[in-house]
Each structure stands twice: as C-alpha cells, then as structure tokens.
C-alpha positions in Angstrom: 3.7 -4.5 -22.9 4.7 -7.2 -20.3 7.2 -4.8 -18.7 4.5 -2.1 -18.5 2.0 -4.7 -17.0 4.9 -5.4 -14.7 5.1 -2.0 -14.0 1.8 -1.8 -11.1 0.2 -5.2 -9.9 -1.3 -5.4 -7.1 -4.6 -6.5 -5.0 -7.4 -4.3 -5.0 -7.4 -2.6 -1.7 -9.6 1.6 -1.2 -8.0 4.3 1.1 -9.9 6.4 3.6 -10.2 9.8 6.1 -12.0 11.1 8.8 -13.5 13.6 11.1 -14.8 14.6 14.7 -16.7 17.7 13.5 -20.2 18.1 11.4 -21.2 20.6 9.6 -25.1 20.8 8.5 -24.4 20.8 4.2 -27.8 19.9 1.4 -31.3 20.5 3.5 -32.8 18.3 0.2 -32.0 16.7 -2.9 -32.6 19.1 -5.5 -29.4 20.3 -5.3 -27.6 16.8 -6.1 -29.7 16.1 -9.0 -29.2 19.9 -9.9 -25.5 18.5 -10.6 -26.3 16.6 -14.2 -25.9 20.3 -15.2 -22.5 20.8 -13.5 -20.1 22.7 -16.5 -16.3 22.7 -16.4 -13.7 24.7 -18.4 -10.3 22.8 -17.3 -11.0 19.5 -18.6 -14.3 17.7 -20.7 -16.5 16.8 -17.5 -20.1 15.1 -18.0 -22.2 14.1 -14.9 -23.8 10.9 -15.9 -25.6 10.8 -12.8 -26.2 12.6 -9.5 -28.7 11.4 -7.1 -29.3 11.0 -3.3 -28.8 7.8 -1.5 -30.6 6.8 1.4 -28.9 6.1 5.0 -28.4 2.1 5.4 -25.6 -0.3 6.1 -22.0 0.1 5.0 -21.4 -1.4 1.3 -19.0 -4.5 2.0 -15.6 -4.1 0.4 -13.6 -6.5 -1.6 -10.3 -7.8 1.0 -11.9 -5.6 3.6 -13.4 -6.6 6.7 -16.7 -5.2 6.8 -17.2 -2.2 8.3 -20.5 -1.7 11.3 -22.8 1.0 11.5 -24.5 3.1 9.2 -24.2 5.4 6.4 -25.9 8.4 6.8 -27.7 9.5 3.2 -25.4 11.3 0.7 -25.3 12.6 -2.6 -24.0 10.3 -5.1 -22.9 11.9 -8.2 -21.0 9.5 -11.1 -19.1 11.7 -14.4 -16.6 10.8 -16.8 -13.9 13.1 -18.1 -12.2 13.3 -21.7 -14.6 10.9 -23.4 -13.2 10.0 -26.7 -12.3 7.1 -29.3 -8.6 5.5 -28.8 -6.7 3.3 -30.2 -8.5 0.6 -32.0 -11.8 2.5 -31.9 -12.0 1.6 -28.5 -13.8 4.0 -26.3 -12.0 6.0 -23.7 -13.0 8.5 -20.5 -11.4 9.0 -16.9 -14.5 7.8 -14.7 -14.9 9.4 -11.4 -17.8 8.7 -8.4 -18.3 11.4 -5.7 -19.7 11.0 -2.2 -20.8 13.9 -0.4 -23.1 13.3 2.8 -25.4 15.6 4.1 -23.6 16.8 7.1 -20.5 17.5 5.6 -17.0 18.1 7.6 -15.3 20.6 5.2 -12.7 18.0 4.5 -12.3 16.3 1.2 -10.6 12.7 0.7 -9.4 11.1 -2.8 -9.4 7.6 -2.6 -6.4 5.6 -4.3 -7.1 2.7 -6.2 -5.3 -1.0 -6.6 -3.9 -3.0 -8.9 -4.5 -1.8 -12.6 -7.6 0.3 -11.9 -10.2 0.1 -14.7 -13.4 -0.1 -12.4 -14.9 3.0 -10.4 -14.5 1.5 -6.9 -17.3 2.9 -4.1 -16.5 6.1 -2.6 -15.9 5.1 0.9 -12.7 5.7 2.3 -12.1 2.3 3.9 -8.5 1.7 3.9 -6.5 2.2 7.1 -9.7 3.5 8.1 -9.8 2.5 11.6 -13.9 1.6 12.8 -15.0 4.2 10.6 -14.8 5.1 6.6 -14.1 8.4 5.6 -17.9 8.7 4.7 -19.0 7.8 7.7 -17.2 10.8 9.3 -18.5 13.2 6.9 -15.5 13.4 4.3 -16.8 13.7 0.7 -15.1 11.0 -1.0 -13.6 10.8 -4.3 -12.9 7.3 -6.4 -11.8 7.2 -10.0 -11.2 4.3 -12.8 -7.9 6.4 -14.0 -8.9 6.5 -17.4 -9.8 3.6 -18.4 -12.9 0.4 -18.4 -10.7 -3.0 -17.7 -12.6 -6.7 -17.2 -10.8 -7.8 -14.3 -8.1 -5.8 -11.9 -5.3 -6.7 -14.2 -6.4 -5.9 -17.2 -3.7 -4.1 -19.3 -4.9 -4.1 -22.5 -5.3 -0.4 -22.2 -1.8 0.3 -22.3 -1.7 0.0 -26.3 -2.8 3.5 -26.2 -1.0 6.1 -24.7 -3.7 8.5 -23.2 -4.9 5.9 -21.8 -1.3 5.1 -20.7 -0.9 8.4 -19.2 -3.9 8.8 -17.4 -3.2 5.7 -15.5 0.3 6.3 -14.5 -0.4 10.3 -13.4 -2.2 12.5 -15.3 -5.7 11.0 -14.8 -5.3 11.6 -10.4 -5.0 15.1 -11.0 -7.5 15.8 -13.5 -10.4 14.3 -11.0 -9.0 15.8 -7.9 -9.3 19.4 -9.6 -12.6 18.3 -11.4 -13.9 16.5 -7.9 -12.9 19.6 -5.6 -14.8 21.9 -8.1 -18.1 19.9 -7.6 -18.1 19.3 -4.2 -17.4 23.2 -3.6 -20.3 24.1 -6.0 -22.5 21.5 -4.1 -22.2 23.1 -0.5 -21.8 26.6 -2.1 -18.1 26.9 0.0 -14.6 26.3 0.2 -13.2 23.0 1.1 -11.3 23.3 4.5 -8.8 20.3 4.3 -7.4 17.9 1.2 -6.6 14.5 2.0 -5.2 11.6 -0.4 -5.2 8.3 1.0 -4.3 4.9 -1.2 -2.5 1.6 -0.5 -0.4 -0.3 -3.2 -1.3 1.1 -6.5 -2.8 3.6 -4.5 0.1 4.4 -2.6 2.1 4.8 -5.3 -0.7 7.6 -6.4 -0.7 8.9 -3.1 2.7 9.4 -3.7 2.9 10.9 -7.1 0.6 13.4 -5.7 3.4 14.8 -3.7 5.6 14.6 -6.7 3.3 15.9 -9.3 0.7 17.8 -8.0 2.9 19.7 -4.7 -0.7 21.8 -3.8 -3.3 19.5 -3.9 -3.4 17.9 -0.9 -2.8 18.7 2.8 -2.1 15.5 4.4 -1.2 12.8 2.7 -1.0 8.9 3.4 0.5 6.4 1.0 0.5 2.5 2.2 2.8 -0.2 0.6 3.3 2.2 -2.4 4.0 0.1 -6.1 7.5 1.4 -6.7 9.2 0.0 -9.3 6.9 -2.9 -10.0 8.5 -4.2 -12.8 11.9 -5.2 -10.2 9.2 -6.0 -7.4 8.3 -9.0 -9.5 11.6 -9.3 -10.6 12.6 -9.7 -6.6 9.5 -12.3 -6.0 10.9 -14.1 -9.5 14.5 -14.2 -7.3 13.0 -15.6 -4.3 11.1 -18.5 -6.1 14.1 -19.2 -8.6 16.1 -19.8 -5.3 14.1 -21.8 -3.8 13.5 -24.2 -7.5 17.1 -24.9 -6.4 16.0 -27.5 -3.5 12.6 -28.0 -5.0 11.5 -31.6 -6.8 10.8 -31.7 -10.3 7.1 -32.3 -11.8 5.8 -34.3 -14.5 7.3 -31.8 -17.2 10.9 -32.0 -15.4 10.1 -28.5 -14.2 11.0 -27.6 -10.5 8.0 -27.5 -8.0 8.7 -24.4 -6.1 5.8 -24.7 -4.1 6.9 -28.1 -2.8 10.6 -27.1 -2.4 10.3 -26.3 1.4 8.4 -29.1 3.5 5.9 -28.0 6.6 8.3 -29.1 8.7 11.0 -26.9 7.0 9.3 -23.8 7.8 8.2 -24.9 10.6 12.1 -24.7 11.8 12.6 -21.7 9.8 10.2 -20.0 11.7 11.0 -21.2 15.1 14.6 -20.3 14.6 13.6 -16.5 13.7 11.9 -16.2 16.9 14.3 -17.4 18.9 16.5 -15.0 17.5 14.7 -12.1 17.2 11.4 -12.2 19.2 12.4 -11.1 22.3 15.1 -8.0 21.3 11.9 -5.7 21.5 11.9 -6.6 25.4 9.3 -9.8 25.4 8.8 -13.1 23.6 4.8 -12.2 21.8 5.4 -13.6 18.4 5.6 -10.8 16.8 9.1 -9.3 15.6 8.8 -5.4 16.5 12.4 -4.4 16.2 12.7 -5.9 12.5 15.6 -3.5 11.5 17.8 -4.9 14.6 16.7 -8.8 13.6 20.1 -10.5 11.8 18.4 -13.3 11.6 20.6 -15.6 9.4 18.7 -19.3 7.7 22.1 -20.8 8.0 21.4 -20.9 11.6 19.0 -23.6 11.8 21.0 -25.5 8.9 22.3 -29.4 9.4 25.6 -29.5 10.1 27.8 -32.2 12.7 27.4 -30.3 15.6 23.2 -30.1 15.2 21.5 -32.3 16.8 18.5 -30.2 16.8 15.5 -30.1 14.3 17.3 -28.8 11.4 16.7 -27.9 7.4 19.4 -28.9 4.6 21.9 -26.7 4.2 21.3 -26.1 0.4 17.6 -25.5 1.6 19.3 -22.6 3.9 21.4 -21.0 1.6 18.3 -20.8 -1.1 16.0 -19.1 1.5 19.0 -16.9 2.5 20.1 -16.0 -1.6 16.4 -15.2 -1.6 15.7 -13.1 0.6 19.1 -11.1 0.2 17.6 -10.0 -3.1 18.8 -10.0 -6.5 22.2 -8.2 -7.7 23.7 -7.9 -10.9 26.9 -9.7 -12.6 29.1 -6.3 -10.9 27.1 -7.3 -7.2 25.1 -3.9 -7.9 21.4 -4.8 -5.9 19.0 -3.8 -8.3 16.3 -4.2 -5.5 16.2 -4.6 -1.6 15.7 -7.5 -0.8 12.8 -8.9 2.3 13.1 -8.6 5.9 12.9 -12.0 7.8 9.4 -11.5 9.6 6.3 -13.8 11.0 4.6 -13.3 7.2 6.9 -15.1 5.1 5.0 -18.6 5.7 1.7 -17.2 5.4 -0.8 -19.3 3.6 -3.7 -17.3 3.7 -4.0 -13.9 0.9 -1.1 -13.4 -0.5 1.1 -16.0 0.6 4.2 -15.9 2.2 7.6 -15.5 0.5 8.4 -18.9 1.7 4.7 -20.2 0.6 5.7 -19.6 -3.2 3.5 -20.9 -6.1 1.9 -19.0 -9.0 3.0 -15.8 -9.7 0.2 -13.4 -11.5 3.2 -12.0 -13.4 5.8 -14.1 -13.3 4.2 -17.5 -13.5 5.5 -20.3 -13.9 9.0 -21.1 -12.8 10.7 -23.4 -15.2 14.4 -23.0 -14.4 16.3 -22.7 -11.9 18.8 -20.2 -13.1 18.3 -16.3 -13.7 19.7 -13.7 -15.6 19.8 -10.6 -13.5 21.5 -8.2 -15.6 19.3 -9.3 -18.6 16.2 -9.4 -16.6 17.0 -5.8 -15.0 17.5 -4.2 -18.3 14.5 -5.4 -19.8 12.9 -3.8 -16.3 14.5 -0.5 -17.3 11.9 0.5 -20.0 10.9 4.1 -20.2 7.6 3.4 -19.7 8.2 1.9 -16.5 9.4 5.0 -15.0 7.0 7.8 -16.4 4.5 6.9 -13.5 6.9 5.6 -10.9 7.7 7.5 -7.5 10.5 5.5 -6.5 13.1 8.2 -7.0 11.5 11.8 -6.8 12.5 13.1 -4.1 12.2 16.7 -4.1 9.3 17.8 -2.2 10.1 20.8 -0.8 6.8 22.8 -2.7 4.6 20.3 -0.8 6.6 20.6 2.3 6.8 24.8 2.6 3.2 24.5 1.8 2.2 23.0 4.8 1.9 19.6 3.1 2.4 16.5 5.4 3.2 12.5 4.7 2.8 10.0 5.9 3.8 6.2 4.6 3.0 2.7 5.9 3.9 -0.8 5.2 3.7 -4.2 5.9 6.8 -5.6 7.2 5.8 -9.0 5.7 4.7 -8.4 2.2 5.1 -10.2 -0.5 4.9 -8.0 -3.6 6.3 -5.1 -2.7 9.7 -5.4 -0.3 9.2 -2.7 3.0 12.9 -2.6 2.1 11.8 -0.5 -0.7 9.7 2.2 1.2 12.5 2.4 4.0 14.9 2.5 0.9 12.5 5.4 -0.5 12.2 7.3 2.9 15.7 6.8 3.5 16.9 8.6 0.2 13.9 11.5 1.4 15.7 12.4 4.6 19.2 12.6 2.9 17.9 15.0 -0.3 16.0 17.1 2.3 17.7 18.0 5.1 18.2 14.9 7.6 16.0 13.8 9.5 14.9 16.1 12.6 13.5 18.2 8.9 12.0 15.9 7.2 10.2 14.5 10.5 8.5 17.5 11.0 6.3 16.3 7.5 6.8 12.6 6.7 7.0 9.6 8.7 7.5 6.4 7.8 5.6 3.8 10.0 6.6 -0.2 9.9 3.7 -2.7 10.6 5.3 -6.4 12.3 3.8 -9.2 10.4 1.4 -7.8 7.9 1.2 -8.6 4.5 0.1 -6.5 1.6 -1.8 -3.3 3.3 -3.6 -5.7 5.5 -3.5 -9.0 6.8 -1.2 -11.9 8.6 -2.0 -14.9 11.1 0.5 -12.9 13.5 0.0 -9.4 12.9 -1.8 -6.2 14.2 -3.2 -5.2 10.7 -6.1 -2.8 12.4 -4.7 0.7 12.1 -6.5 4.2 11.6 -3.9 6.1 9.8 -6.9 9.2 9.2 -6.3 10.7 12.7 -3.3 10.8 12.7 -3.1 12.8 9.4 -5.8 15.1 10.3 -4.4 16.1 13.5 -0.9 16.6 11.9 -2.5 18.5 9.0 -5.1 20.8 11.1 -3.6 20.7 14.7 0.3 20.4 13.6 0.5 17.5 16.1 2.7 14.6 14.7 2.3 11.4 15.2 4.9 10.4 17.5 2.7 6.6 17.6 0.2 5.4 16.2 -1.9 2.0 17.8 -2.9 -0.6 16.3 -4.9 -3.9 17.2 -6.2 -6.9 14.9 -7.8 -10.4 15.2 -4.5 -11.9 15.4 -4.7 -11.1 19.2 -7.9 -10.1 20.0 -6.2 -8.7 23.5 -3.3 -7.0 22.2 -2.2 -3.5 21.7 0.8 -1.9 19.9 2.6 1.1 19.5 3.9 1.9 15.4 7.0 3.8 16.0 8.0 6.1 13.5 11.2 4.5 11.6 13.8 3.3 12.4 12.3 3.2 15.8 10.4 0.7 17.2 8.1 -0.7 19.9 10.0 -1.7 23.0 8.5 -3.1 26.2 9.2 -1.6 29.6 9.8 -4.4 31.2 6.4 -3.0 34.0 2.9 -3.5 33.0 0.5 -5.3 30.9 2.4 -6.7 27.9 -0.5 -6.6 26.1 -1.2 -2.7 26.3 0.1 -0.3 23.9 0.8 1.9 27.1 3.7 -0.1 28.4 6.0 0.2 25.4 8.2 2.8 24.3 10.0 4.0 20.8 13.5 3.1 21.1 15.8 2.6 18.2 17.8 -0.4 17.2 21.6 -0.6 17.8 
C-alpha cells in the first residue's frame, strides 16, 4: 500500500477557533459525568469517559509553540464510534475527545488532524490560533483518531482494511462531527450557534473534504497547506532531489549524496541572487519575498559563465536547482504537478528542511539514481485509492456556498511537502468552475504566507497568524477578510499584511516599514 501511504504524509500539526463572547454553560459536574450514559441512533457511540477537568496551564503541543495563560476547567468527555473486529482480528473504532468549558460561546470547532492520524490529539484548537486556543475562548473542541489506533504518526498498517481505509480518507470526519454536535448540544441543553472546521496538512485536506462531502456541516471553514494529491507531492520532492543527485558526489555505495550535492556556499549564492531579484518588487528590501507570484527568479542567473566574475554556482548545479523546482512533466511535457515557488524557505535547515536542504525522505528515501521515470512513476501515483479521499479536484461547492458557508485556505509559500503551487492551482480551478472571481471572493480566499514552511515555521518568515477571527467575523458578521496580520520571532518587530491571492503586500513608500499599516494589497503585473 506504498501508493496509499503516499497518499497523506505529513507532520502532526492541531487546528483551532475562537471567540469574544461567553456564555455561562454547566453550574457543576454532574452533568459531564452524566454523559457515560449519552445514547445515539445514527452511528454505534460509547462514552468511555466524561469527567471535569480543572482550570491550569495550557497542555504543550507537539511543533507548537506553547501557548500562555490558562485553561479555564471544562468537561472532558472521551467515546469511540463503530467498535468492531477488522481485518486480521485487529480491533477497530473511530475515537473522538470532546472539550466543552464551562462558559461556553455557542460556537463549536472540529479540529483536523496530521499526518496519518491514529492517536486522539488534545482538544485544543491551537493551530493558526493566534495567542489563544479555541478552548481558551470558549469553543467546545472536537479531535478524533479517524478510525483507527497507529504506533507512530505514520503508521499505515491500517489501510489493509477498508473501513478502516474509509474512515481515514472521509467518512470517519463526518461521523464525529454529527456524533460530537449531538453531545455538546445535549450537554448545554441548546443549539449550537456557529460550526467551525479548522485543520492544517492532513487536516486541511479534511477541512477541505468537509466542503466537498459534508456541504452543511460547517459554517466557516479554514484549511491550511491541505494534502492534495500526496502520492505526486512526494513524487515532486522525489523530482527535486533526483535533480539535484545530478551535481551531487557519490558515497561509499556509488550512490549520489543529495544532501551534499549543493555546498554552503552554493546556497549561499542561490539565496543572495533571489533577493536581489525579487526582494524589493514588494516596494522594500526586508528579506522576505511578498510579491512571490511576480518573482521570475531564474538559478541560471547566478550561474558561472565568461562574463561572471561574481561569486557564482556551476552551471550544471543551476540547471538541476532550476529542473527541480520547475516540477516534474511527463514524456508528452504534460506537468503532472506544480512545481515550488523560489522563496527564503528553500535553504531552511531547521523542521522540515528546505527544498534545497534535501536528505531523507520519510517516503521516498533514499535516492539511488539519478534518473526518473515520470510517466511510470505518475501512473503508479494514479491508483484509485489515492483519489477516494483526495480534494484536489472537487470543485463544486455551490450547496456550501448558498448556505452561507465560507472558506478560507492558507499556505506556506516555502513548504516542502506540499507545493503552494498546488493550493493556488486548487483555488485557481475554484474561481473558474464557480463563477470568477468577484463570486467566489465573497466565500473563499486564498491567503499566501512569505517564507513559511509546512503550516508553521522559517528562519525568515512571519508564521504567527490567527486565522479564527477572521473566520468568525466572515461567518457571523459577513465581514471578509480583506487582510489578515501576521507577526513571528523571525522579526520580533515586524508586521505584515496577508493579501488575499494573487494580491500581495506592498509598501507605501511612507511610514514605518515595519508596520503592517503602511502596506497595501496590490497585485503583481
């Protein structure tokens, strides 16, 4: 099942909501442990467990920062749904975990998951979260394993059988977020106000199919670096490295060295050459590449030639990093996946590393050669299984549009695993099948984020972004986000604007170049 493992890899990063109003909800705890007894007719629920827990600090969250304050005490309340013997004898049940605090805010937030699930993750709602998780702000929070008990985050030996299958690529989401919504309801004794699904990477691929699948669901919607078509993803990392085993030394086995084939030095120049280029066409020289559509930046640039007598790489060193980042076409010149955008990520060493910072691969491993058989490699992508839980290409959305549904995506300019091509390819295809785009921009924007990596991180990025009040307002107050700030440790100082694409931050030329207030959305020429 290689092709099906292939099909959603990625790290393990929660989702989040939030709130400015509280509600008084639960005066004790009888009525959480009262929920052991909690009966369903849609689908075989069983509370394990429901009990109170008491206010104290924010649980820390794997490739989070942590997050200050408190949490106020809530009612914890763990289930399973469809328990039963699979394949193999092997026990089987969708596991779900339900936070509901005491003051509640009327708004309910599903949480996505990451990589291959298999683990019930806290209910927090701490991605894209801002200062605050959705708990925090009153949300009740919903988390879920997707059907299935794995040892690590990439543990796909559930996919040998096919409920299990199943529930992990879409049917598992829906059951909990019906089964969830029932519980909290019956715990405050009313209605939920306001649905929210937030999830990045395997999460926002969820988040996604939520607006495929399950149109009425969810109000607002927010689905980070989504896992589309993960099994050409890694086919489009297995381009880049193959590329660059071109230029790279061999090893003891005779095998190239991709992580050795580019020098310090060589990105060194690499990188100095894109910023020359393309730092500055957002109206000031800050390191950071806001007007990444209207960057042409081209390696061949800063290649060795007669007439260079600058610090220069090899020219077969320039045309690998170029082939690579192009992405990888078929035998007819077909591009069976976007390829990168050039950006201040691609050396990154820390995380996930850069594109140009290329080693071992969870899923491709080892490269051993230094050719590549697209069309062979594509069509081996091209399983059905790979596409019964993808999103990449469902675009009709108009039930989850007339209903008041709104959607919002975001992604990391400089990621690794999952090109931002692809999303802007996605959102792209959205605004043509629906109208153009003054429609479709009255309920989905896509938002760019210079220099981050996988939904978070990046020595040269803002990567601090609350993407809940954005979706709230939308949602409840029908105001769209025409920008949303962000900030990060990268500079402690600075301030940005995320233009809706294809727009992007552009500096007025007056002001504090460091404040988000003195740049503008303009789009590239």
């Amino acid at each position: 099942m290689k092709n099906v493992l292939g099909l959603l890899v990625s790290v393990a990063f929660l989702s989040s909501c939030s709130s400015s109003t509280q509600t008084a909800a639960v005066e004790n705890g009888n009525s959480c442990s009262q929920l052991t007894g909690y009966q369903s007719h849609d689908n075989s629920v069983v509370i394990k467990s429901a009990s109170m827990v008491p206010e104290g600090p924010v649980p820390a969250v794997p490739y989070q920062r942590p997050y200050a304050g408190t949490l106020s005490s809530y009612c914890r309340v763990d289930g399973v749904i469809d328990e039963r013997i699979g394949e193999g004898g092997k026990p089987y049940a969708i596991g779900f975990a339900i936070a509901m605090p005491e003051k509640w805010n009327g708004r309910f937030m599903m949480q996505g998951g990451g990589g291959l699930n298999g683990s019930v993750a806290t209910p927090l709602g701490s991605n894209a979260a801002g200062d605050m998780t959705a708990l925090q702000r009153g949300f009740a929070v919903v988390t879920t394993d997707t059907g299935h008990q794995g040892t690590h985050g990439f543990d796909a030996s559930f996919f040998s059988d096919q409920e299990a299958t199943l529930n992990f690529l879409y049917q598992a989401i829906g059951k909990v977020a019906i089964a969830s919504k029932h519980i909290v309801a019956q715990y405050y004794a009313k209605p939920i106000e306001h649905s929210y699904y937030m999830g990045c990477s395997t999460g926002g691929r969820e988040a996604m199919i939520m607006s495929q699948r399950y149109p009425r669901l969810f109000d607002g919607i927010v689905a980070g670096a989504p896992a589309m078509r993960t099994s050409f993803s890694n086919l489009a990392d297995k381009w880049v490295m193959t590329s660059l085993a071109k230029v790279a030394p061999k090893d003891a086995q005779g095998h190239p060295d991709v992580s050795q084939a580019l020098t310090a030095q060589d990105k060194t120049i690499v990188m100095q050459g894109l910023l020359k280029q393309c730092d500055a066409i957002d109206g000031v020289a800050d390191n950071m590449i806001s007007n990444v559509v209207g960057c042409k930046f081209d390696p061949m640039s800063v290649a060795c030639s007669a007439n260079n007598t600058q610090a220069c790489i090899s020219p077969e060193k320039a045309r690998a990093i170029k082939a690579g980042f192009a992405g990888p076409k078929n035998s007819l010149g077909v591009q069976v996946y976007p390829g990168f955008w050039f950006d201040t990520g691609i050396t990154e060493t820390q995380g996930i590393p850069g594109l140009l910072n290329p080693g071992f691969h969870p899923i491709v491993g080892k490269i051993t050669s230094t050719d590549m058989n697209v069309d062979q490699e594509a069509m081996a992508a091209s399983t059905p299984a790979a596409f019964v839980g993808d999103s990449a290409y469902w675009t009709l959305l108009n039930t989850f549009s007339n209903n008041g549904g709104k959607l919002l995506f975001y992604h990391g300019v400089s990621d690794p695993w999952f090109s931002a091509q692809e999303t802007a390819r996605y959102y792209d295809q959205l605004v043509a099948d629906n109208g153009g785009k003054e429609k479709v921009s009255q309920w989905s924007r896509l938002f760019l984020v210079p220099g981050m990596g996988h939904c978070g991180g990046g020595a040269a990025a803002l990567d601090h972004l609350d993407m809940i009040d954005p979706i709230v307002e939308w949602v409840e107050q029908n105001k769209a986000p025409a920008q949303i700030q962000v900030t990060g440790q990268a500079f402690p100082d600075r301030s940005r604007p995320l233009c809706p694409y294809p727009s992007y931050a552009h500096y007025t030329g007056s002001g504090d170049s460091e404040k988000a207030e003195n740049f503008v959305c303009r789009y590239p020429k």
